[in-house]
C-alpha positions as CSV (number, residue, x, y, z in Angstrom):
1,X,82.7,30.1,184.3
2,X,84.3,27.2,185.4
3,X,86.9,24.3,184.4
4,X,87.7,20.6,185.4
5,X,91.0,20.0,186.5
6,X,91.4,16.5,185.6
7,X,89.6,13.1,183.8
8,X,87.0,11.7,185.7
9,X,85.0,8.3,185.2
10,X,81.9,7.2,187.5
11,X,79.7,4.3,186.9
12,X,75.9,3.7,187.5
13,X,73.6,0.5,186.6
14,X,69.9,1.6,185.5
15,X,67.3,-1.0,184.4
16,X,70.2,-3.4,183.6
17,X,72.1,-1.1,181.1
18,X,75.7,0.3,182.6
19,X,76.0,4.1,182.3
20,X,79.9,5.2,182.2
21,X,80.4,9.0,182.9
22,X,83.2,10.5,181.7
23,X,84.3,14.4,182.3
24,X,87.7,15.4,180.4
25,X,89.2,18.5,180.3
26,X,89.8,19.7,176.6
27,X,91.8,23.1,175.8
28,X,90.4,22.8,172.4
29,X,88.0,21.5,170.1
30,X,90.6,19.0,168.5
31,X,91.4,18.0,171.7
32,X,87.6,17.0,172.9
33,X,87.9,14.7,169.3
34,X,90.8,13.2,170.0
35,X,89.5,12.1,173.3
36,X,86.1,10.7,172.0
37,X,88.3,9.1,169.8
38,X,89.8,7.4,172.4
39,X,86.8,6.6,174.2
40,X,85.7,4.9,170.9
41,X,88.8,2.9,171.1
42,X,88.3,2.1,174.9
43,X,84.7,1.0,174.6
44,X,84.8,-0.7,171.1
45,X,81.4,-2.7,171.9
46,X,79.2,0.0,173.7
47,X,76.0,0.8,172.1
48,X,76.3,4.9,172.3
49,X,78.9,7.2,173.2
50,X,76.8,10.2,173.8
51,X,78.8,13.6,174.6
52,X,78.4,17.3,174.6
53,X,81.4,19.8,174.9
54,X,81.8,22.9,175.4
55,X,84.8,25.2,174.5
56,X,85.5,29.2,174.9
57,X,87.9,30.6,172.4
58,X,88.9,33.8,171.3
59,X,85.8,34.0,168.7
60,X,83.2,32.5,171.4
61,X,82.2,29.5,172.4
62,X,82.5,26.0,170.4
63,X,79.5,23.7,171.6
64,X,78.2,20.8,170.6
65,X,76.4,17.7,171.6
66,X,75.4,14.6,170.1
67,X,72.7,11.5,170.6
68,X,74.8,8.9,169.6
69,X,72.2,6.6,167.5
70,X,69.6,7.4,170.7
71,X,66.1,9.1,169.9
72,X,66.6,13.0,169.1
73,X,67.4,15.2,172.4
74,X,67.4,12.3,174.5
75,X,71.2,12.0,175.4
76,X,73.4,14.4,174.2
77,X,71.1,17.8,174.7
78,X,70.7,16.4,178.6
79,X,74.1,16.4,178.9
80,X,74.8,19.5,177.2
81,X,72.2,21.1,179.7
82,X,73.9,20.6,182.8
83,X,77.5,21.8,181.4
84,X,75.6,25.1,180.5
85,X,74.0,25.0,183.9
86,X,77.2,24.6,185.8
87,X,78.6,27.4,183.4
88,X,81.1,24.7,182.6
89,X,84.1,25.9,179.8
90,X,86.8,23.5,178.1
91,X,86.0,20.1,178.4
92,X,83.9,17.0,177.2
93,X,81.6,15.0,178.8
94,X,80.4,11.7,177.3
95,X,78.1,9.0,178.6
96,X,79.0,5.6,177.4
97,X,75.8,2.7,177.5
98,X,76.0,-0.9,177.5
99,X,72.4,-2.0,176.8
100,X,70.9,-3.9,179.5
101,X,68.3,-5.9,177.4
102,X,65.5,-3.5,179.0
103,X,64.0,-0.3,177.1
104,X,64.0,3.3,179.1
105,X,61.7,4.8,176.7
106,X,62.3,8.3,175.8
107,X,62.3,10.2,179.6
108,X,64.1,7.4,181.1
109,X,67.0,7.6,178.7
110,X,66.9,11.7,179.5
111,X,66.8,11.4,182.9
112,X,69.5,8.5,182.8
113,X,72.1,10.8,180.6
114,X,71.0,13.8,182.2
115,X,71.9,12.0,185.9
116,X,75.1,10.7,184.8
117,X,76.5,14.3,183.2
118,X,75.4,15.4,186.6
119,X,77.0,12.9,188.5
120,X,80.2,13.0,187.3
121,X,80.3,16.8,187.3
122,X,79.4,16.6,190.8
123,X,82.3,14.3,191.6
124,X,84.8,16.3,189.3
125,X,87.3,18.9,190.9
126,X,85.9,22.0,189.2
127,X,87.7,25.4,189.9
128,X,87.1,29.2,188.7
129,X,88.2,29.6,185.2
130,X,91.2,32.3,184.6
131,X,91.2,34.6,181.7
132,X,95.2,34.7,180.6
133,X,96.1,37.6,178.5
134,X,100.0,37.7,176.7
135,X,101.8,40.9,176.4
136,X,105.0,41.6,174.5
137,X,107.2,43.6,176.3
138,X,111.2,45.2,175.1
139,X,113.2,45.8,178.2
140,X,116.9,46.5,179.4
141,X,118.9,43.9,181.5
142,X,118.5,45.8,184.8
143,X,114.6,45.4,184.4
144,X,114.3,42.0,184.3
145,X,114.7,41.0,188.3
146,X,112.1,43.9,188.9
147,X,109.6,42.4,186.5
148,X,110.2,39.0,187.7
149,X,109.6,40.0,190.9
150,X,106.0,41.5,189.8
151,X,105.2,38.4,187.5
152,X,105.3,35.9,190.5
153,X,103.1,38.1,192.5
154,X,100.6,38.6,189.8
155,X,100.3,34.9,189.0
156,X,102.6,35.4,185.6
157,X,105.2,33.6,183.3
158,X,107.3,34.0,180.7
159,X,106.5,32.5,177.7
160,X,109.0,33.4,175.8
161,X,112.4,35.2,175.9
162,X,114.5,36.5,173.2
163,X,118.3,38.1,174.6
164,X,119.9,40.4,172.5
165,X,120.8,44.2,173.0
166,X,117.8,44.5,175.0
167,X,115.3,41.5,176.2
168,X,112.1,40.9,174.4
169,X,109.7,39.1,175.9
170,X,106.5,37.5,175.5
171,X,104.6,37.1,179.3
172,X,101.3,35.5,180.2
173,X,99.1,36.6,182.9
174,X,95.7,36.7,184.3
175,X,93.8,39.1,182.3
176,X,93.0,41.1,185.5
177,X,96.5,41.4,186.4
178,X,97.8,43.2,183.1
179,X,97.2,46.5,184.2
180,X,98.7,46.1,187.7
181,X,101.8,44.5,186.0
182,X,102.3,47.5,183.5
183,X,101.4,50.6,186.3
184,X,104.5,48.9,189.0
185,X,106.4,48.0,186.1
186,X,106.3,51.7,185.0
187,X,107.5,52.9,188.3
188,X,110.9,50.9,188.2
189,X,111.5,52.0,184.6
């Protein structure tokens, strides 16, 4: 699976009507409505704001996709295709059309959505997609360089610290590092 690392935005002309691609990273569902929300806003007198998103959670994935006032599976489902082809996870892709005056008919408005999901996922920055995992862990003081030590070579933070007669702490780290993390950790405790 994979992510985009930041908002993207290409542009293509077909038969007169402007295609606007736009690929947004989105953490979570809310987040993928706020920013077709704010597409809405940006484009107040485009004639369809197609999109499709797709979001992983702890309960599965969240996808949807929608036509945007275009005939059934002719914009959003094209859309949606090629972020499931790409194995694409946490972000929103919408397709915003101007009409040009001149009809696509049904496959020309697939292939026109279709090429622009592809073409701005193909000009997007995409990168491998990291499972985190967060572990609670109670230690004494004279642990804590030791595990800080191990957390920035294992790609970890902590989230959150609490100081009292020992230190609790809540760290986050790639899943596959957990048990690496908790076996060197062992051996200095």
């Amino acid at each position: 699976m994979h992510c985009v690392k930041s908002r993207l935005t290409i542009e293509d002309t077909i038969k007169k009507s402007r295609f606007i691609g736009v690929i947004v990273p989105c953490a979570s569902e809310n987040e993928a409505l706020r920013n077709l929300k704010q597409l809405h806003a940006e484009h107040p007198n485009a004639n369809h704001i197609a999109f499709a998103y797709r979001i992983k959670t702890s309960h599965g994935f969240i996808s949807r996709f929608h036509d945007a006032g275009e005939p059934a599976g002719t914009a959003g489902k094209p859309i949606f295709q090629h972020i499931e082809g790409k194995q694409l996870i946490n972000l929103l892709i919408a397709v915003i059309r101007y009409f040009g005056g001149v009809k696509l008919g049904a496959g020309g408005l697939t292939r026109a959505y279709g090429n622009t999901a592809k073409s701005v996922i193909e000009a997007a920055e995409i990168y491998p997609h990291v499972e985190l995992a967060e572990i609670r862990l109670t230690l004494d003081y004279n642990q804590m360089q030791p595990l800080e030590y191990q957390l920035k070579k294992l790609d970890g933070q902590i989230v959150e610290q609490d100081f009292a007669e020992q230190i609790k702490l809540l760290i986050q780290l790639p899943a596959d590092n957990v048990d690496a993390l908790l076996q060197s950790f062992s051996r200095t405790a």
